[in-house]
Backbone as CSV, one residue per row, in Angstrom:
resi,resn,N_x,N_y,N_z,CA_x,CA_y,CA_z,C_x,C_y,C_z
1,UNK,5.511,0.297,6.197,5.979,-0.630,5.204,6.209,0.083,3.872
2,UNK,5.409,1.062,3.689,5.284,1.952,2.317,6.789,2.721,2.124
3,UNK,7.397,3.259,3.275,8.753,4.021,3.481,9.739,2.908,3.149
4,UNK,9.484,1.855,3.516,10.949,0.464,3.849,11.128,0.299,2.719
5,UNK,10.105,-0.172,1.499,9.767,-0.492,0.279,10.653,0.386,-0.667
6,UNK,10.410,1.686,-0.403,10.559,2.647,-1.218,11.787,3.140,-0.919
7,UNK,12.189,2.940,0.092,13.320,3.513,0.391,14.547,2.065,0.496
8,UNK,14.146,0.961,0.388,14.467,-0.103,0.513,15.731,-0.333,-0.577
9,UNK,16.172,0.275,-2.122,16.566,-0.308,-2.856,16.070,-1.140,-3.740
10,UNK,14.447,-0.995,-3.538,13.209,-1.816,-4.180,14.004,-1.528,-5.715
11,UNK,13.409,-2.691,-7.197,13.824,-1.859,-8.189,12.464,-0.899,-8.798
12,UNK,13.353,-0.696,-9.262,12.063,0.875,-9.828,10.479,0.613,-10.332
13,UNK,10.379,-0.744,-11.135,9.192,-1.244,-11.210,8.670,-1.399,-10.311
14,UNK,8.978,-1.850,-9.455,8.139,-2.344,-7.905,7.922,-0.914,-7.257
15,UNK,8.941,-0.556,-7.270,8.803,1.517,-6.726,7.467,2.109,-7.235
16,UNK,7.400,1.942,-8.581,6.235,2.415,-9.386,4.651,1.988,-9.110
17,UNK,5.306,0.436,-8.842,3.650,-0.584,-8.784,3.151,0.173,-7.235
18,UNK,3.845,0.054,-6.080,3.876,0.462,-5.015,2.952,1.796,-4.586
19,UNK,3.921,2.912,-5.470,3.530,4.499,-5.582,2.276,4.272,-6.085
20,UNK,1.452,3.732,-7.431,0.706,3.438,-7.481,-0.791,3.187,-7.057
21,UNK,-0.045,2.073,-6.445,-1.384,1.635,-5.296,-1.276,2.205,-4.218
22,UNK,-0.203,2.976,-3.471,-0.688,3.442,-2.804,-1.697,5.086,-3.238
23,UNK,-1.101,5.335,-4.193,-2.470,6.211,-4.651,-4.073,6.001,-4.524
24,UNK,-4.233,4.674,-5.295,-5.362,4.173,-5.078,-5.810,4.231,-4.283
25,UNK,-5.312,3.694,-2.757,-5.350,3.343,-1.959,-6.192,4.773,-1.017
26,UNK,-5.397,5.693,-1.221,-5.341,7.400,-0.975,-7.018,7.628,-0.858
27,UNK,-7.252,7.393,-2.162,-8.425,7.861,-3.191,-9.927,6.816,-2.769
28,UNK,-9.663,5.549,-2.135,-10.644,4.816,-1.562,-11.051,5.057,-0.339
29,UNK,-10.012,5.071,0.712,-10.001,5.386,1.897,-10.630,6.820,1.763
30,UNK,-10.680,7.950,1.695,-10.932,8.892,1.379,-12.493,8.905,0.830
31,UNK,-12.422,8.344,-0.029,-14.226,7.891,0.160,-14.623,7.342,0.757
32,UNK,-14.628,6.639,1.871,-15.005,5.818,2.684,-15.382,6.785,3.667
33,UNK,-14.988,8.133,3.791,-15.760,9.223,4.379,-15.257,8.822,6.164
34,UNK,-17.048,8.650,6.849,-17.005,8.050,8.513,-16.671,6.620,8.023
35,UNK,-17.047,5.598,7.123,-17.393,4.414,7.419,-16.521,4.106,7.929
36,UNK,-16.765,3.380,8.958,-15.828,2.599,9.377,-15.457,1.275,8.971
37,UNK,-16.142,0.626,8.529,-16.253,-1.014,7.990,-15.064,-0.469,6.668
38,UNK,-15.417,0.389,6.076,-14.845,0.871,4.764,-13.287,1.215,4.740
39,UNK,-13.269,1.817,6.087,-11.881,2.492,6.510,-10.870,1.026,6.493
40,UNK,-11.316,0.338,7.299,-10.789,-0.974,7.830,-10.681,-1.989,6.555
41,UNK,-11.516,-2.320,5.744,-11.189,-2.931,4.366,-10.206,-1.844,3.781
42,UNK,-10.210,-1.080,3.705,-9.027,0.003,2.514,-7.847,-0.485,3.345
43,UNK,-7.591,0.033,4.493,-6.285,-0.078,5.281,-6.095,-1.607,5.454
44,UNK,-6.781,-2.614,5.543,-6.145,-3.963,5.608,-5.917,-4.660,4.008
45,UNK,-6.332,-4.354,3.236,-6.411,-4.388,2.103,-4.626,-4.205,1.093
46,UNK,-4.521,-2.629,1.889,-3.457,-2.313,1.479,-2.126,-2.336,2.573
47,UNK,-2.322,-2.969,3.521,-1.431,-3.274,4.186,-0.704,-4.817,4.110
48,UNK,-1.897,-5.476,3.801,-1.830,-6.979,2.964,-0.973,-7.012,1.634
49,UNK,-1.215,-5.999,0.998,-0.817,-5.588,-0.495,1.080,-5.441,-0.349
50,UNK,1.432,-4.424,0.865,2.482,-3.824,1.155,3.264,-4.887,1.913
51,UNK,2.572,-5.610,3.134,3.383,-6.774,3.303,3.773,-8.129,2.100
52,UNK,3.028,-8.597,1.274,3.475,-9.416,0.505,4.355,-8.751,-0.346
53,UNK,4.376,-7.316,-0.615,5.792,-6.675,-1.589,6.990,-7.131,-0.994
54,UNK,7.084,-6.393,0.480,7.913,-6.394,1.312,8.670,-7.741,1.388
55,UNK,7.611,-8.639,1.845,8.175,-10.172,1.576,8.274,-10.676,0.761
56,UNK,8.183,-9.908,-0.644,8.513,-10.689,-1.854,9.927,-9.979,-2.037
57,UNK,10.532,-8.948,-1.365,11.518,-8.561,-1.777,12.634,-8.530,-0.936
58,UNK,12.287,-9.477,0.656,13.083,-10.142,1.260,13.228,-8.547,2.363
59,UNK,12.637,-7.929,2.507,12.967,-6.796,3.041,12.498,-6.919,4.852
C-alpha cells in the first residue's frame, strides 16, 4: 500500500505525511526486537494507517 500511495499521484503533502510515518513506523517495529505481540501492533497499526490514506485518496 506504501508503493501505490507514493507512487499513486498522491499530492505531495500526503507523500510527506506517508514517508513520515512510515519512518516511525521503521523505528517502532524495530524496537519491538522478538516481541511478537509488539511486531503485530506496529504492522497492523500501520497498515490501518496506509489503508485509510489509500481510501481517502480513492486509490
Amino acid at each position: 500500500m506504501y508503493f501505490i500511495i507514493i507512487g499513486g499521484g498522491a499530492p505531495a503533502d500526503i507523500v510527506g505525511q506517508v514517508k513520515d510515518s512510515q519512518r516511525e513506523f521503521m523505528a517502532r517495529r524495530n524496537a519491538c526486537g522478538a516481541n511478537v505481540d509488539c511486531l503485530v501492533d506496529a504492522y497492523t497499526a500501520q497498515m490501518m494507517f496506509l489503508k485509510n490514506v489509500k481510501s481517502n485518496l480513492g486509490l
